[in-house]
BALOBA-1460 file (C-alpha; in Angstrom, 3 decimals):
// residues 230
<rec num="1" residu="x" x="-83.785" y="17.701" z="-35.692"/>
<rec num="2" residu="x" x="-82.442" y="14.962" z="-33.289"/>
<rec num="3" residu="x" x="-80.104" y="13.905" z="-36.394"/>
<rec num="4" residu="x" x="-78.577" y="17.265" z="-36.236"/>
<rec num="5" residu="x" x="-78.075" y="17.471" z="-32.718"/>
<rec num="6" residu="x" x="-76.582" y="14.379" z="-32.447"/>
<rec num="7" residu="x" x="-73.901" y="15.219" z="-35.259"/>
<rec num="8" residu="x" x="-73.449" y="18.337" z="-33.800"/>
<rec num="9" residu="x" x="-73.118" y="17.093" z="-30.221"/>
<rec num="10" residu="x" x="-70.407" y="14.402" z="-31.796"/>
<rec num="11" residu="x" x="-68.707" y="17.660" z="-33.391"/>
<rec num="12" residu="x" x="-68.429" y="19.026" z="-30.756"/>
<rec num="13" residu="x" x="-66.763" y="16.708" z="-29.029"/>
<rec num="14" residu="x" x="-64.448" y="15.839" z="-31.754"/>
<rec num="15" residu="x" x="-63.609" y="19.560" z="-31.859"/>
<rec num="16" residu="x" x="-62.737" y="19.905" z="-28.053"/>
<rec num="17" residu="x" x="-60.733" y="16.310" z="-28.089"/>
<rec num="18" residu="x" x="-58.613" y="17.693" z="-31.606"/>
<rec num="19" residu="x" x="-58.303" y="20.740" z="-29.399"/>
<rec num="20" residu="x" x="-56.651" y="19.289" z="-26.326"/>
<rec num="21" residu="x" x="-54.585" y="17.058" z="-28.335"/>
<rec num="22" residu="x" x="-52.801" y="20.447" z="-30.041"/>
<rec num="23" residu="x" x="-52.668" y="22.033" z="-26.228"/>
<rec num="24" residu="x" x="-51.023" y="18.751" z="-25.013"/>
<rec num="25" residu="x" x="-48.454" y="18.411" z="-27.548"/>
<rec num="26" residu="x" x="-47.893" y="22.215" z="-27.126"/>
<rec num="27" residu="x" x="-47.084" y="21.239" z="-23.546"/>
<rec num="28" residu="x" x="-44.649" y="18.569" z="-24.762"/>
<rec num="29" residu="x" x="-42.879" y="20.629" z="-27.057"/>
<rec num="30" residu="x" x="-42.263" y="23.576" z="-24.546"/>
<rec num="31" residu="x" x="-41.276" y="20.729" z="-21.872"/>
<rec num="32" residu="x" x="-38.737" y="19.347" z="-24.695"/>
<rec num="33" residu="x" x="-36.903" y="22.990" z="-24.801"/>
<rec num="34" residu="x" x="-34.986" y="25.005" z="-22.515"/>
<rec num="35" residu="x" x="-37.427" y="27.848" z="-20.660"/>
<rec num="36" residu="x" x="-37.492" y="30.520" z="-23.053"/>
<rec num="37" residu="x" x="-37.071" y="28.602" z="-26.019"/>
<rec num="38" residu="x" x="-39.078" y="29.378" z="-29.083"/>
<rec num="39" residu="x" x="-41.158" y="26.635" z="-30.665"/>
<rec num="40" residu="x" x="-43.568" y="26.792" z="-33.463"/>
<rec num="41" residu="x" x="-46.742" y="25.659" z="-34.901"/>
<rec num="42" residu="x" x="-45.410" y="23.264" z="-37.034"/>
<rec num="43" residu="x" x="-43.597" y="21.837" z="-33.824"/>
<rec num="44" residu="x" x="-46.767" y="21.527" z="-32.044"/>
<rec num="45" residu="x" x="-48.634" y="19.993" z="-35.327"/>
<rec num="46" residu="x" x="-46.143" y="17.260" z="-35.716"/>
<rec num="47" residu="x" x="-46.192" y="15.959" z="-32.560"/>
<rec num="48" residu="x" x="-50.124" y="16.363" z="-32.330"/>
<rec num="49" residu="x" x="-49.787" y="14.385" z="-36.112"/>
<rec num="50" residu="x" x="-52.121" y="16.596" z="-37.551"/>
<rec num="51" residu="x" x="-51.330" y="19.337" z="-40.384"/>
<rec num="52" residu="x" x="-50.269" y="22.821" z="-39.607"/>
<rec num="53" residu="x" x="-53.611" y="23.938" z="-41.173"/>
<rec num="54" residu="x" x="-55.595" y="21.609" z="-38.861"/>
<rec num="55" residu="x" x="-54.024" y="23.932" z="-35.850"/>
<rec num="56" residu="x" x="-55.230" y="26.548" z="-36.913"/>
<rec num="57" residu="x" x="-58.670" y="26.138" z="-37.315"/>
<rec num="58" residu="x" x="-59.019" y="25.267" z="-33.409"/>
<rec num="59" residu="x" x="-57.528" y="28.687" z="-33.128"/>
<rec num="60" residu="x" x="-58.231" y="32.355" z="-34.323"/>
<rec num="61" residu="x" x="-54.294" y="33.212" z="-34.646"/>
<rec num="62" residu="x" x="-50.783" y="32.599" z="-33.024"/>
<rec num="63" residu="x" x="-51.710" y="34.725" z="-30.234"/>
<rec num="64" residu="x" x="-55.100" y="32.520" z="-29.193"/>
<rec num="65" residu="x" x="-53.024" y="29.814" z="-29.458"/>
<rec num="66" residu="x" x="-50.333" y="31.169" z="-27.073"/>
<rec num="67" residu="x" x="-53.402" y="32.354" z="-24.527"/>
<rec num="68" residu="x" x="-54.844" y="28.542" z="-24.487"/>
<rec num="69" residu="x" x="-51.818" y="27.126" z="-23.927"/>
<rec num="70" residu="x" x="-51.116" y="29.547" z="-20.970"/>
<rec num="71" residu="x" x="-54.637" y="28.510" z="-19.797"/>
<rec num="72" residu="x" x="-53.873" y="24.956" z="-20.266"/>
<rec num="73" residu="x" x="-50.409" y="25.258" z="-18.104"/>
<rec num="74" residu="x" x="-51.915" y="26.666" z="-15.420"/>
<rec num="75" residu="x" x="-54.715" y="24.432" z="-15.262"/>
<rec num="76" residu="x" x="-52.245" y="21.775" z="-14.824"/>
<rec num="77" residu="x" x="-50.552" y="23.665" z="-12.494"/>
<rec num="78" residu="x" x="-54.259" y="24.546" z="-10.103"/>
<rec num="79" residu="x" x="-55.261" y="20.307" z="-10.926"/>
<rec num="80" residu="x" x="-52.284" y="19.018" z="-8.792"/>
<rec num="81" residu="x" x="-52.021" y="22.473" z="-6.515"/>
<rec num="82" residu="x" x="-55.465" y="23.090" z="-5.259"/>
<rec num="83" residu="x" x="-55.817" y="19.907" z="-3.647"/>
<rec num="84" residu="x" x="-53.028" y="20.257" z="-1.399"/>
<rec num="85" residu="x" x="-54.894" y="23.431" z="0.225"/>
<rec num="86" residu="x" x="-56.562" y="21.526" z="2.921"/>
<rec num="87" residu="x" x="-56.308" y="22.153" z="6.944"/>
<rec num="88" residu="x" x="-55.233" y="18.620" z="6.682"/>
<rec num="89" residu="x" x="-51.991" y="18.113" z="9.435"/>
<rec num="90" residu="x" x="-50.095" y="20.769" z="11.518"/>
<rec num="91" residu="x" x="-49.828" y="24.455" z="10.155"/>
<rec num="92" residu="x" x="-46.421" y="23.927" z="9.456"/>
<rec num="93" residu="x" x="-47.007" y="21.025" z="7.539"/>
<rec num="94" residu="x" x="-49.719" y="22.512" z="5.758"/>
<rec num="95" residu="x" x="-48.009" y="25.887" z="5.156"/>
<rec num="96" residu="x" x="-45.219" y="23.806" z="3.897"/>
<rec num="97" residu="x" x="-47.621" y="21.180" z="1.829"/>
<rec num="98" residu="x" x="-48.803" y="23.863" z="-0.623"/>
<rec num="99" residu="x" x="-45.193" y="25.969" z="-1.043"/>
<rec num="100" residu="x" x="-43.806" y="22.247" z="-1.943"/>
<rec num="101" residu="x" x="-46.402" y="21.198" z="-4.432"/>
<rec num="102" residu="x" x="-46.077" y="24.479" z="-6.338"/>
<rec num="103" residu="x" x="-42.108" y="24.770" z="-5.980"/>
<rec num="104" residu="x" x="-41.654" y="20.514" z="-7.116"/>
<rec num="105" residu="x" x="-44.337" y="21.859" z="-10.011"/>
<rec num="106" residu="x" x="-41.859" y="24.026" z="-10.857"/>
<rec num="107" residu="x" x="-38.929" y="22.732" z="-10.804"/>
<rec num="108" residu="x" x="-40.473" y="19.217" z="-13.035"/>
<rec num="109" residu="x" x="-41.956" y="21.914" z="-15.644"/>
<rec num="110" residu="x" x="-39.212" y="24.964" z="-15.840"/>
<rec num="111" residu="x" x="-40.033" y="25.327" z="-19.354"/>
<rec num="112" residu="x" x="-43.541" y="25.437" z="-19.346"/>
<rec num="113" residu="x" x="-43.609" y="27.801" z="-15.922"/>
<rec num="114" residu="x" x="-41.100" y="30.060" z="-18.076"/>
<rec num="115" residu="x" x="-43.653" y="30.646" z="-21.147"/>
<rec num="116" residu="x" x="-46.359" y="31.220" z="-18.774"/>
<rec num="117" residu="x" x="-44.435" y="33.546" z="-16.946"/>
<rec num="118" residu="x" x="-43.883" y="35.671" z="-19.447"/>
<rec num="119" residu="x" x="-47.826" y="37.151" z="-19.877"/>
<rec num="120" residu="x" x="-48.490" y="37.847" z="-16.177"/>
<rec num="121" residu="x" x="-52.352" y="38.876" z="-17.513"/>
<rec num="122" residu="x" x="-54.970" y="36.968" z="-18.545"/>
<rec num="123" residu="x" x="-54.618" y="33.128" z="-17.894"/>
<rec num="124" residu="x" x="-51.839" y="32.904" z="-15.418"/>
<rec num="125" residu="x" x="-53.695" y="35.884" z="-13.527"/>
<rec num="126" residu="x" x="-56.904" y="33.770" z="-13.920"/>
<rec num="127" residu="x" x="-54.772" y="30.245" z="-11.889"/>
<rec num="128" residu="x" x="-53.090" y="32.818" z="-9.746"/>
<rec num="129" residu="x" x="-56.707" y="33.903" z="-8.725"/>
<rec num="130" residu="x" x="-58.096" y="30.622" z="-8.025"/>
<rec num="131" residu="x" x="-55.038" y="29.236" z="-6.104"/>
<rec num="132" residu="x" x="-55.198" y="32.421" z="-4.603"/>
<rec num="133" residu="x" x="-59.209" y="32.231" z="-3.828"/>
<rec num="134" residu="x" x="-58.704" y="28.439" z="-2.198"/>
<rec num="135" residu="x" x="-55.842" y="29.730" z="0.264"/>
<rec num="136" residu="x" x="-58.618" y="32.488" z="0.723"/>
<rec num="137" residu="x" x="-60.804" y="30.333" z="1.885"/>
<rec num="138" residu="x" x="-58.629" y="28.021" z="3.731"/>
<rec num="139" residu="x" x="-57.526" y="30.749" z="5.885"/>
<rec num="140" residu="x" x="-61.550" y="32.097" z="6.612"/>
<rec num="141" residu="x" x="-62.488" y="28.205" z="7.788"/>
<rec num="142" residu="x" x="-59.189" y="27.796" z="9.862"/>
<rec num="143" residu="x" x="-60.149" y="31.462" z="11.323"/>
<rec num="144" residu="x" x="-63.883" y="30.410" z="12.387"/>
<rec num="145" residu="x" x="-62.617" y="26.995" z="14.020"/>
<rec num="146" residu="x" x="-59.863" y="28.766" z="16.029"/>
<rec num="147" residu="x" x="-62.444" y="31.243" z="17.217"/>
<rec num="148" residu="x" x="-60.571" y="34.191" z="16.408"/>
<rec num="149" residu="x" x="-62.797" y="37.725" z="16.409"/>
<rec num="150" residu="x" x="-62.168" y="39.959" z="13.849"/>
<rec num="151" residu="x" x="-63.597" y="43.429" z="12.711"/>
<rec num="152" residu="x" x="-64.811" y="44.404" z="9.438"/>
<rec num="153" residu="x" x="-61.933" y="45.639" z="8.427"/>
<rec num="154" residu="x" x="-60.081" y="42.656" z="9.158"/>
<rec num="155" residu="x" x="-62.476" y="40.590" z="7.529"/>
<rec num="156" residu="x" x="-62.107" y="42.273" z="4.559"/>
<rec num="157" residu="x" x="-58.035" y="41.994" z="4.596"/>
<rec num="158" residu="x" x="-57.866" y="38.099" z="4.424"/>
<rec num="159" residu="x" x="-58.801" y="38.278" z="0.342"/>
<rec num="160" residu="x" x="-55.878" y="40.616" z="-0.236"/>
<rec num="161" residu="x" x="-53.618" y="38.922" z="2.269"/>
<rec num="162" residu="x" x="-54.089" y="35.913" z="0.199"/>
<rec num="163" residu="x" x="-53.899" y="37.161" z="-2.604"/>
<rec num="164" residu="x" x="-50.281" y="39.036" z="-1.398"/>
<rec num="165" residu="x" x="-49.197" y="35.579" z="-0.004"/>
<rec num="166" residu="x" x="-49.900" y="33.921" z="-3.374"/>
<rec num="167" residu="x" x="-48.318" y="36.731" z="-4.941"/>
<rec num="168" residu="x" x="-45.165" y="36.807" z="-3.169"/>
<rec num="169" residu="x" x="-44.492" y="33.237" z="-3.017"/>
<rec num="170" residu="x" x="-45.100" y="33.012" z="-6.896"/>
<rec num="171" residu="x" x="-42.756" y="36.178" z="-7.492"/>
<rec num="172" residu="x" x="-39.776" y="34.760" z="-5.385"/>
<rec num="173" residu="x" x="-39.862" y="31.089" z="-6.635"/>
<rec num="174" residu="x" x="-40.046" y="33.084" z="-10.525"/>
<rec num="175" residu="x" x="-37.350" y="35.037" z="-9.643"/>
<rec num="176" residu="x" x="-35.202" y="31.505" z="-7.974"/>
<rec num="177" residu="x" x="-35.726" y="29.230" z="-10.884"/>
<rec num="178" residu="x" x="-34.941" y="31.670" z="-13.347"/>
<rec num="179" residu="x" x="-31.490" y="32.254" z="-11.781"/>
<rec num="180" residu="x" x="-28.116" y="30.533" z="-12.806"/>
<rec num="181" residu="x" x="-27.156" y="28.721" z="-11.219"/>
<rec num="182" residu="x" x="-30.685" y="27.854" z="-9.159"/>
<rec num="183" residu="x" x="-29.748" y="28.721" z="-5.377"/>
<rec num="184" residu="x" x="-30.142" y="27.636" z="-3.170"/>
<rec num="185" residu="x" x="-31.783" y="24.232" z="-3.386"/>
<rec num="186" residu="x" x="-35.403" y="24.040" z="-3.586"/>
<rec num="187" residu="x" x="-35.818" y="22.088" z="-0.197"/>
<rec num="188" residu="x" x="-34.048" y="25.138" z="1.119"/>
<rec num="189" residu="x" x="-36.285" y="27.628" z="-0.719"/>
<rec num="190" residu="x" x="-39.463" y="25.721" z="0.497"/>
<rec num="191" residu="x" x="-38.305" y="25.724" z="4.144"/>
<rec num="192" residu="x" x="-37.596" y="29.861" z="3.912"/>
<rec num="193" residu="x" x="-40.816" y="30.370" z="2.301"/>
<rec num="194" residu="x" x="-42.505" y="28.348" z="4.757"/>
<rec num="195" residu="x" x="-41.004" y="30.264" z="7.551"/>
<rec num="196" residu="x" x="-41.390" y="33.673" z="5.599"/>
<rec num="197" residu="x" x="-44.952" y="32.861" z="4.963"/>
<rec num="198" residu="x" x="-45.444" y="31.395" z="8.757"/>
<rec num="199" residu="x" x="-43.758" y="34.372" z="10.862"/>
<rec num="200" residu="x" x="-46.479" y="36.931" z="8.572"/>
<rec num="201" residu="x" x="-49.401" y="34.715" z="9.440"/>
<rec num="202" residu="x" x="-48.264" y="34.120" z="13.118"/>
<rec num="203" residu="x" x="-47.786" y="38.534" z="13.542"/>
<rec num="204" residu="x" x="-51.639" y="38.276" z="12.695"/>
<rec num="205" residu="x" x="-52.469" y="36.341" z="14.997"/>
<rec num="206" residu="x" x="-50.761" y="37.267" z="17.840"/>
<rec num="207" residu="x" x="-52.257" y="40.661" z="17.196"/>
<rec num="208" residu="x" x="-55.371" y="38.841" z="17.455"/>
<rec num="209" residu="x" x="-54.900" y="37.654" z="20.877"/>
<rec num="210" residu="x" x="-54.169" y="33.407" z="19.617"/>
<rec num="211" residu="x" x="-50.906" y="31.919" z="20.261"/>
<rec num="212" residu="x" x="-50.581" y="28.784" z="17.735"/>
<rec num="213" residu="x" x="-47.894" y="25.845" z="18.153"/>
<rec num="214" residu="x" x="-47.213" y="25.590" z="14.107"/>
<rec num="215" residu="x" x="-46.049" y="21.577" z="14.955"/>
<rec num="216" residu="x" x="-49.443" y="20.728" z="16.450"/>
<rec num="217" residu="x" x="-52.093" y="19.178" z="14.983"/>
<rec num="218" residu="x" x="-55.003" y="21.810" z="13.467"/>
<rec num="219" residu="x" x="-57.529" y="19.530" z="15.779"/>
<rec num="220" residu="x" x="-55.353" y="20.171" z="18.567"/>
<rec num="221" residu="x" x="-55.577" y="23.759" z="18.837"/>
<rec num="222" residu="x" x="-59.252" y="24.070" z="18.275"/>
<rec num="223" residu="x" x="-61.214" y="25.752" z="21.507"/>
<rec num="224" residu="x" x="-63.491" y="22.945" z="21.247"/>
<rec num="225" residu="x" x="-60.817" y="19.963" z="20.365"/>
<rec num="226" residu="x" x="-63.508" y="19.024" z="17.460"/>
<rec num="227" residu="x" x="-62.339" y="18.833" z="14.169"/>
<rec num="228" residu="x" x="-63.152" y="20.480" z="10.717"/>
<rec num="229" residu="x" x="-66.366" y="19.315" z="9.462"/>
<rec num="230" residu="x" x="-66.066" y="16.075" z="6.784"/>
């Protein structure tokens, strides 16, 4: 019985290392094309160098295949993004920190951000959550250490306020690198998101009674002058 495990523990693992070889040369044929170029199997088999029949058994049809490689972009997309969604610096800079990372994600993978684009459902609303869910819960902590007092019902807005800000910041940089010709430049589109995205957050919290420098440090504008807990 150990026997079998073992070989089917060492399956297993050849199965999921074969499969992430297929999504990564998937991701190297889209990046190879234009955005909105077609590619096929036999692309992605060839530069996996495995047989167009070996794909497919990884995969219950075209369409699978198309969802995991969605799922695969955006994971790339949440590995380098989520990380920058700290209350690391000033606001500003960390408004600004996780517009860039997303926008320079962008603008290095226009092919692969295309083909994701293009199924709004499922996997991309799945990265979209959790990017979402981490600015969630970036804005909560940075709420608690500034001492701001909210009501249930405000509460219960920061989830879909994220989820809007995420939403519209996504929608417009979709909208700007699908344009030709791409304007304006994406320094400029990160510093009027930034803005956009800091003169909504500031309305809130004026209404709330806090007036916040967006060029000072976080652990400057704390009641207490401590800083977020390590």
């Amino acid at each position: 019985m150990g026997q079998q495990d073992g070989r089917q523990a060492r399956w297993d693992k050849h199965n999921e290392e074969r499969r992430a070889t297929i999504l990564d040369a998937a991701l190297a044929v889209i990046g190879a094309g234009e955005p909105g170029d077609d590619f096929h199997v036999q692309q992605i088999a060839q530069r996996a160098g495995l047989n167009r029949t070996v794909v497919y058994r990884h995969f219950d049809d075209r369409a699978d295949l198309d969802r995991a490689i969605r799922a695969h972009i955006l994971d790339d997309l949440t590995a380098g993004l989520i990380p920058e969604v700290t209350l690391d610096g000033t606001v500003a800079q960390i408004i600004r920190r996780i517009i860039s990372s997303y926008v320079d994600w962008v603008v290095e993978h226009p092919a692969a951000h295309a083909f994701a684009a293009q199924e709004m459902s499922g996997p991309v609303a799945q990265g979209t959550d959790r990017i979402a869910s981490a600015v969630t819960e970036l804005l909560q902590l940075a709420i608690a250490l500034l001492g701001a007092e909210l009501d249930d019902d405000e509460r219960a807005l920061v989830d879909p306020l994220s989820h809007g800000l995420v939403g519209a910041v996504f929608g417009a940089v979709r909208r700007w690198v699908s344009r030709d010709p791409r304007q304006p430049s994406a320094t400029v589109l990160v510093d009027l998101l930034s803005e956009s995205v800091w003169n909504l957050l500031d309305g809130h919290a004026r209404r709330l009674g806090l007036r916040i420098d967006p060029d000072l440090p976080l652990v400057d504008l704390l009641p207490t002058g401590d800083g977020p807990a390590s």
